[in-house]
Biopython code that builds the backbone (N, CA, C, O; Angstrom):
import numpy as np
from Bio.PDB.StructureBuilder import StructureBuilder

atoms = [
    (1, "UNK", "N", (-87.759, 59.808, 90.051)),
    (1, "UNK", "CA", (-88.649, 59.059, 90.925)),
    (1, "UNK", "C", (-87.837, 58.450, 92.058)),
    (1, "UNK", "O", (-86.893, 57.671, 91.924)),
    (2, "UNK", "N", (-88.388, 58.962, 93.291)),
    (2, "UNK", "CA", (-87.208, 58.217, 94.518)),
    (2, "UNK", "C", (-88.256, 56.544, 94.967)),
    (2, "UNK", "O", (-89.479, 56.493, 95.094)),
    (3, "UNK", "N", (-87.688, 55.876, 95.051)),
    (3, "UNK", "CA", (-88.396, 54.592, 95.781)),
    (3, "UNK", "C", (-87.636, 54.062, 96.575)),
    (3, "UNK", "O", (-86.407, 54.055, 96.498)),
    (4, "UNK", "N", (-88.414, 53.492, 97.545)),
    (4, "UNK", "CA", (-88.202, 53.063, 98.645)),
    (4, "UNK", "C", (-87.979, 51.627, 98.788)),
    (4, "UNK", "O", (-88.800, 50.721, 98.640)),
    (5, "UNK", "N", (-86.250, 51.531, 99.222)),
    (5, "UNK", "CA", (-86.548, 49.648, 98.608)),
    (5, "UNK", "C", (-86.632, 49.357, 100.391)),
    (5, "UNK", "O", (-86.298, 49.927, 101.430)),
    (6, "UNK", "N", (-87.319, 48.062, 99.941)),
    (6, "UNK", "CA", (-87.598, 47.180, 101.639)),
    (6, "UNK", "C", (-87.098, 45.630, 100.767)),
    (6, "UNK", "O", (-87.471, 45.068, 99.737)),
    (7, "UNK", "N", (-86.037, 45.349, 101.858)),
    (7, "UNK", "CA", (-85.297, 43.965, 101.777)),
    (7, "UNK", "C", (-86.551, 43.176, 102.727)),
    (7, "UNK", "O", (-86.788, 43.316, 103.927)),
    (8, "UNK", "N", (-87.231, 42.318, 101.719)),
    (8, "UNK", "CA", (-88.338, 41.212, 102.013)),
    (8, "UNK", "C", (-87.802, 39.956, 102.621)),
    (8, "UNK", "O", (-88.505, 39.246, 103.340)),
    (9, "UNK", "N", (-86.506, 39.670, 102.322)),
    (9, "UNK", "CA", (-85.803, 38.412, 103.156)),
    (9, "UNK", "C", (-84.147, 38.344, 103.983)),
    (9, "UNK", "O", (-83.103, 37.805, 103.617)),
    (10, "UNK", "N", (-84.405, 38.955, 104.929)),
    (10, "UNK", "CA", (-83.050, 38.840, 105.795)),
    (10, "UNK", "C", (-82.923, 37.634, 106.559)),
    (10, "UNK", "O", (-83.925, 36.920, 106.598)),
    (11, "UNK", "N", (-81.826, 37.233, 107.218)),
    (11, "UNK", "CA", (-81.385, 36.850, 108.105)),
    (11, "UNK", "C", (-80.677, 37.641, 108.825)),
    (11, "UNK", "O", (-79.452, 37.528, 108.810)),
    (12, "UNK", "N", (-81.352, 38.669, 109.654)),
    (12, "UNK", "CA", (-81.004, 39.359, 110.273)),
    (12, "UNK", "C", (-80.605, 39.347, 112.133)),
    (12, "UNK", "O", (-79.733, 39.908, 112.796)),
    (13, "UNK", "N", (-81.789, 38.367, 112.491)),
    (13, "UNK", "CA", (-82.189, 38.586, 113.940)),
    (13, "UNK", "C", (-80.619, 37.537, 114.421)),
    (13, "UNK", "O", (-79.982, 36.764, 113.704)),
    (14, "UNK", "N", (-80.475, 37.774, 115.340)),
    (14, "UNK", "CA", (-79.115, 37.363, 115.791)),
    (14, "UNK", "C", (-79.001, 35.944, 116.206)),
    (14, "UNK", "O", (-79.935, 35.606, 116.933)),
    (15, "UNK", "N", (-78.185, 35.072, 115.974)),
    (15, "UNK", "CA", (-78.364, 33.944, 116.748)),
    (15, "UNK", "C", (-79.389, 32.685, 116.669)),
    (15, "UNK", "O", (-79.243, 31.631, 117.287)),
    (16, "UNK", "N", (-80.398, 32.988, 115.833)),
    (16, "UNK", "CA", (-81.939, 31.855, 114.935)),
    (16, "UNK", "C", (-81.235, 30.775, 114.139)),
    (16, "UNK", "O", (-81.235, 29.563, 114.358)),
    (17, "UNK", "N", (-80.649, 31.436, 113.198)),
    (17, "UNK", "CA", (-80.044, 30.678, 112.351)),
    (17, "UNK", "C", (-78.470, 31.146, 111.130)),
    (17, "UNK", "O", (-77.582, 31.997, 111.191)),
    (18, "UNK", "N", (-78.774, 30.225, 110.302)),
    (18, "UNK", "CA", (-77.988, 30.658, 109.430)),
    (18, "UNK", "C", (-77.291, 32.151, 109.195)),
    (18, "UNK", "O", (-76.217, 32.357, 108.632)),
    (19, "UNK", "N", (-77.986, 32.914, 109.646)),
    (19, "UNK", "CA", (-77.797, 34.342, 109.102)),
    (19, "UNK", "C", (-76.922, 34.964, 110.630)),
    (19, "UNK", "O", (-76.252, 34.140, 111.252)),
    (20, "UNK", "N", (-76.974, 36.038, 111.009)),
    (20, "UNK", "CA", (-76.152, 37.230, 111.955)),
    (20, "UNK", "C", (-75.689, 36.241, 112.962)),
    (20, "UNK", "O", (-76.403, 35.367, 113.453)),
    (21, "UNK", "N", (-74.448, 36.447, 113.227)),
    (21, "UNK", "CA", (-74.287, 35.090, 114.739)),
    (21, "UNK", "C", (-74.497, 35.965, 115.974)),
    (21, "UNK", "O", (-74.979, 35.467, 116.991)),
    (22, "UNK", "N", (-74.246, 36.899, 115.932)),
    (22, "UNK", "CA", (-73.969, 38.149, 117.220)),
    (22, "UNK", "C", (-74.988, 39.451, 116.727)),
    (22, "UNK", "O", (-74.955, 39.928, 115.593)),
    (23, "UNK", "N", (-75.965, 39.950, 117.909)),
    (23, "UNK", "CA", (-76.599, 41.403, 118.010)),
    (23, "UNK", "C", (-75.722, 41.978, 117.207)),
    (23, "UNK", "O", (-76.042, 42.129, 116.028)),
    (24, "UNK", "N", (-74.304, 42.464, 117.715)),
    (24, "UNK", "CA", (-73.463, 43.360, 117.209)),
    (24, "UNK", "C", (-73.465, 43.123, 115.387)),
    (24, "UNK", "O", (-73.737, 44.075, 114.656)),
    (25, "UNK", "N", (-73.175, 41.941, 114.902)),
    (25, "UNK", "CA", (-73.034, 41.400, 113.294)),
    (25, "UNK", "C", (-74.446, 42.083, 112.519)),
    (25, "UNK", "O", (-74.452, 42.662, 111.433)),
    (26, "UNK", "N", (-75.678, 41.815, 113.465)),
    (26, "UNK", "CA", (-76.848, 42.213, 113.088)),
    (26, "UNK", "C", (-77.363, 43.268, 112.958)),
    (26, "UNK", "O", (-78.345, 43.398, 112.227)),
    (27, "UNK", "N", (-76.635, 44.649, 113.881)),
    (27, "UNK", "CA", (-76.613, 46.311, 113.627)),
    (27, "UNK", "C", (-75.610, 46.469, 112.433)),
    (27, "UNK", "O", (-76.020, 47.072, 111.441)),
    (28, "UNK", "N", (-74.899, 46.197, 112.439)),
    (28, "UNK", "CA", (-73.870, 46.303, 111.123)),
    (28, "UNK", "C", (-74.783, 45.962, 109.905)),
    (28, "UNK", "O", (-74.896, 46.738, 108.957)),
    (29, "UNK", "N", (-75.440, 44.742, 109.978)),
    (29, "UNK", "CA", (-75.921, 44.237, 108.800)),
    (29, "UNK", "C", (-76.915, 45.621, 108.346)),
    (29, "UNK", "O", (-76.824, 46.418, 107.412)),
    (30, "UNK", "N", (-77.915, 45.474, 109.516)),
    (30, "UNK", "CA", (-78.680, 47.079, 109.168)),
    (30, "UNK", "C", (-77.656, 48.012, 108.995)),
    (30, "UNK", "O", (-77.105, 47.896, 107.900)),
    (31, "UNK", "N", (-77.216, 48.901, 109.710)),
    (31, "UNK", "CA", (-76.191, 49.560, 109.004)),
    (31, "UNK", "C", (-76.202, 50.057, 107.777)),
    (31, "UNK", "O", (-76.664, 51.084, 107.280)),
    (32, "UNK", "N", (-75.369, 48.775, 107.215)),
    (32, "UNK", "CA", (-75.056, 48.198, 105.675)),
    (32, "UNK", "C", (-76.031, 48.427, 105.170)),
    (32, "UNK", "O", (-75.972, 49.172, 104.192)),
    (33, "UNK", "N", (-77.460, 47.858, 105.628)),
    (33, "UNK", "CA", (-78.753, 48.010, 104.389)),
    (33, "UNK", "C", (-79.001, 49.301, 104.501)),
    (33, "UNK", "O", (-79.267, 49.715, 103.372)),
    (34, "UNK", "N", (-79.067, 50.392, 105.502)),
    (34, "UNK", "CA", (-79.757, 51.881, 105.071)),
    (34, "UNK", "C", (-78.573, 52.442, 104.835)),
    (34, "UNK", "O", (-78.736, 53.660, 104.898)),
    (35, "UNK", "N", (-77.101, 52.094, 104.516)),
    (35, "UNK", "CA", (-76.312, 52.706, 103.570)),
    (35, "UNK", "C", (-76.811, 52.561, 102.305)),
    (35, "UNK", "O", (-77.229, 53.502, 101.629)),
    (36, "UNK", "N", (-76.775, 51.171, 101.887)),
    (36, "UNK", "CA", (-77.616, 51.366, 100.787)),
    (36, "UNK", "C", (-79.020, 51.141, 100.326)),
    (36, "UNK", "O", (-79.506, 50.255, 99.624)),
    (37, "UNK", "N", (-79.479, 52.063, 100.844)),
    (37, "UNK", "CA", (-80.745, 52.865, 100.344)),
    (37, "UNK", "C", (-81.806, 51.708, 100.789)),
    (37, "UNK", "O", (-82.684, 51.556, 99.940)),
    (38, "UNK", "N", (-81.899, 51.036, 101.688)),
    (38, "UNK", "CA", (-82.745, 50.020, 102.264)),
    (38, "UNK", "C", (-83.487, 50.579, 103.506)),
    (38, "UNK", "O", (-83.029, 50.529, 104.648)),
    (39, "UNK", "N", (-84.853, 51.194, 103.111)),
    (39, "UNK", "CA", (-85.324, 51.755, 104.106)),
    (39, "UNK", "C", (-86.194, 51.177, 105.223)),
    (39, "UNK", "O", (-86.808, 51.755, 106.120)),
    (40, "UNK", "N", (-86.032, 49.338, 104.798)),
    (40, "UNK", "CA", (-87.495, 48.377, 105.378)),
    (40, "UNK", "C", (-86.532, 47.435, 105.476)),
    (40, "UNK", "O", (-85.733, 47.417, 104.539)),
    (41, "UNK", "N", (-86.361, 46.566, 106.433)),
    (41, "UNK", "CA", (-86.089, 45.330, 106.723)),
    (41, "UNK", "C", (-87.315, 44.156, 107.451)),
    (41, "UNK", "O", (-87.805, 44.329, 108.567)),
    (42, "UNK", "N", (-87.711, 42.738, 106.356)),
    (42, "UNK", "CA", (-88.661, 41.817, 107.145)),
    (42, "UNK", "C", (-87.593, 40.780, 107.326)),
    (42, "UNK", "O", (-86.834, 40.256, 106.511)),
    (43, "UNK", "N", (-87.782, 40.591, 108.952)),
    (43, "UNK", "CA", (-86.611, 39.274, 109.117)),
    (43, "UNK", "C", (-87.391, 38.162, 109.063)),
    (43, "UNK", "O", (-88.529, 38.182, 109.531)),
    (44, "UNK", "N", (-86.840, 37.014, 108.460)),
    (44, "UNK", "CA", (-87.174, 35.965, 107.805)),
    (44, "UNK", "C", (-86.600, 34.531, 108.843)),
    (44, "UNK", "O", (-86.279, 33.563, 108.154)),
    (45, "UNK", "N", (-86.484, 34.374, 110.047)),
    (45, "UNK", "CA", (-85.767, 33.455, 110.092)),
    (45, "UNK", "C", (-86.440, 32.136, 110.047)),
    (45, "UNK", "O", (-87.631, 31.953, 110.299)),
    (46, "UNK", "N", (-85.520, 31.171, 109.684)),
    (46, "UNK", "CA", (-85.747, 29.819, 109.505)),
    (46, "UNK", "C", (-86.383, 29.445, 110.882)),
    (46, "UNK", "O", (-86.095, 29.917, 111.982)),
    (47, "UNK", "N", (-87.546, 28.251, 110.501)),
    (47, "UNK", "CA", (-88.122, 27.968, 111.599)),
    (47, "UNK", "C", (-88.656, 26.585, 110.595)),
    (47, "UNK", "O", (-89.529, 26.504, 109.730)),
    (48, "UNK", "N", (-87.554, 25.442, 111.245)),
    (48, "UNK", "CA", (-88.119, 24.063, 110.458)),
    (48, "UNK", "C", (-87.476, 22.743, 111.927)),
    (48, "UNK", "O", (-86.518, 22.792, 112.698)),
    (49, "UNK", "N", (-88.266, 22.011, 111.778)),
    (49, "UNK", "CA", (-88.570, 21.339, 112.954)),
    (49, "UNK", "C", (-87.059, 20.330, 113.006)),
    (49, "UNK", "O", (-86.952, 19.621, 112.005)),
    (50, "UNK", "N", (-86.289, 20.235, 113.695)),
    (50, "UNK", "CA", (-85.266, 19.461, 113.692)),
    (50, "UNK", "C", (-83.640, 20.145, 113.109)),
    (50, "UNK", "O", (-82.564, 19.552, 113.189)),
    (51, "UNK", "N", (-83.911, 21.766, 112.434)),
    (51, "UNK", "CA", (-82.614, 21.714, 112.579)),
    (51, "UNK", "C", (-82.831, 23.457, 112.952)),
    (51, "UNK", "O", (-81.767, 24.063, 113.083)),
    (52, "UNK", "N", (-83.500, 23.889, 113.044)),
    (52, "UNK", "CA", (-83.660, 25.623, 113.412)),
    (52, "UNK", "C", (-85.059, 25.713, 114.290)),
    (52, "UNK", "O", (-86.126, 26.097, 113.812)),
    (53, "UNK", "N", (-84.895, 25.354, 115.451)),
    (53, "UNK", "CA", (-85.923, 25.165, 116.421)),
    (53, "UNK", "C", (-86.795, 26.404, 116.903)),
    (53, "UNK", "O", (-87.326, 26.355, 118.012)),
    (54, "UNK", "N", (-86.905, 27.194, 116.317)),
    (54, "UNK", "CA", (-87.298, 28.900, 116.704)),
    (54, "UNK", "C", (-89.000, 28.861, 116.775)),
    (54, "UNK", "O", (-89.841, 28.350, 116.036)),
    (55, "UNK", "N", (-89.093, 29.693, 118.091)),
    (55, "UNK", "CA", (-90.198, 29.348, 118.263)),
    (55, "UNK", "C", (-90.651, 31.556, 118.306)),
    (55, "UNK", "O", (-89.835, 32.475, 118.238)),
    (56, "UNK", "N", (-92.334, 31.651, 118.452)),
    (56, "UNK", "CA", (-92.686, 33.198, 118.487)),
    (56, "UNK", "C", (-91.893, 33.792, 119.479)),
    (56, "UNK", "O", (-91.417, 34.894, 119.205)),
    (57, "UNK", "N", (-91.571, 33.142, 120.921)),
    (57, "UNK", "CA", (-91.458, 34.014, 121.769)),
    (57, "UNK", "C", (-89.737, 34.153, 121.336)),
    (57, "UNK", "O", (-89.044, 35.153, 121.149)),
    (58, "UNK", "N", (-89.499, 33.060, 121.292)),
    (58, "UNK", "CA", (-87.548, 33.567, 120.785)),
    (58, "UNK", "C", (-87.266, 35.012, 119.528)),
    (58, "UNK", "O", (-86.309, 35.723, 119.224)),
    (59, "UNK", "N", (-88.257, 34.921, 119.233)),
    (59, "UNK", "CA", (-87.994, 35.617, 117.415)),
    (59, "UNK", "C", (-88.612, 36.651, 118.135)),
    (59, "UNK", "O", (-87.848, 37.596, 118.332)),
    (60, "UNK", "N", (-89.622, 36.770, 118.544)),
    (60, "UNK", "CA", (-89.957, 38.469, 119.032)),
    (60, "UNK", "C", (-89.087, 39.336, 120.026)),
    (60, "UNK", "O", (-88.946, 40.546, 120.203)),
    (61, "UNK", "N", (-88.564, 38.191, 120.597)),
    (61, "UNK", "CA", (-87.353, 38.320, 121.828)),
    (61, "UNK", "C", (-85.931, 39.130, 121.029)),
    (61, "UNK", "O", (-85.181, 39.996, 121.482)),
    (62, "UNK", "N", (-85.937, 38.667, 120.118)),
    (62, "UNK", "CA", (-84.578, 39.149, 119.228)),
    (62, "UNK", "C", (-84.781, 40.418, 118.551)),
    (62, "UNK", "O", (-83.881, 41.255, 118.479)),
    (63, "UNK", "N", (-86.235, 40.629, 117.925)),
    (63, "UNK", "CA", (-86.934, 41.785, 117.715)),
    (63, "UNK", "C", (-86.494, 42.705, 118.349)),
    (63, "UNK", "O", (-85.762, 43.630, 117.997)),
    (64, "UNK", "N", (-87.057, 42.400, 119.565)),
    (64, "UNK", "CA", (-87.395, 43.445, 120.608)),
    (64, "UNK", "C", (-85.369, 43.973, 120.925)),
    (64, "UNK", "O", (-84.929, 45.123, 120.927)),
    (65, "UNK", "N", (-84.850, 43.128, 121.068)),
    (65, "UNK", "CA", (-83.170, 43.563, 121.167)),
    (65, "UNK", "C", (-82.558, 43.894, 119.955)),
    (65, "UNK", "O", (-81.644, 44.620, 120.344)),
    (66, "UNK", "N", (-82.472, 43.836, 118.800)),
    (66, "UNK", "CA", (-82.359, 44.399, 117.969)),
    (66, "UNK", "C", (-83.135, 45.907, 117.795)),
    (66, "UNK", "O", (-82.976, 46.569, 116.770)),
]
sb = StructureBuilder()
sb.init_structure("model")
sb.init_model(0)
sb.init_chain("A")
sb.init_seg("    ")
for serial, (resi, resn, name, xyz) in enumerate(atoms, 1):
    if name == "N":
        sb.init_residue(resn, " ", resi, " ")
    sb.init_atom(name, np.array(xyz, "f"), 0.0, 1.0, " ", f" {name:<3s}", serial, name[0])
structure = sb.get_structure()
């Protein structure tokens, strides 16, 4: 049976928060996940009022460059 894994929580998008500091850190990270066998990535970033200020248009913005 082949299945298809999808990573449900990254910190992927570059620069939001905690997670990828650089675009470049953030292709690697993908990379890394469809080496191993990660065919879905949902980026998750933190969005809490006072210490990760991320708003739709920033996060779709990173989307879209990634």
């Amino acid at each position: 049976m082949d299945t298809d894994l999808i990573d449900i929580h990254t910190h992927i998008l570059p620069g939001l928060d905690d997670g990828a500091p650089s675009l470049q850190k953030a292709v690697e990270m993908a990379a890394i996940a469809a080496r191993d066998g990660i065919k879905s990535l949902v980026a998750t970033p933190h969005v809490m009022r006072g210490a990760f200020e991320n708003n739709r248009t920033d996060i779709l913005k990173k989307v879209q460059d990634l």
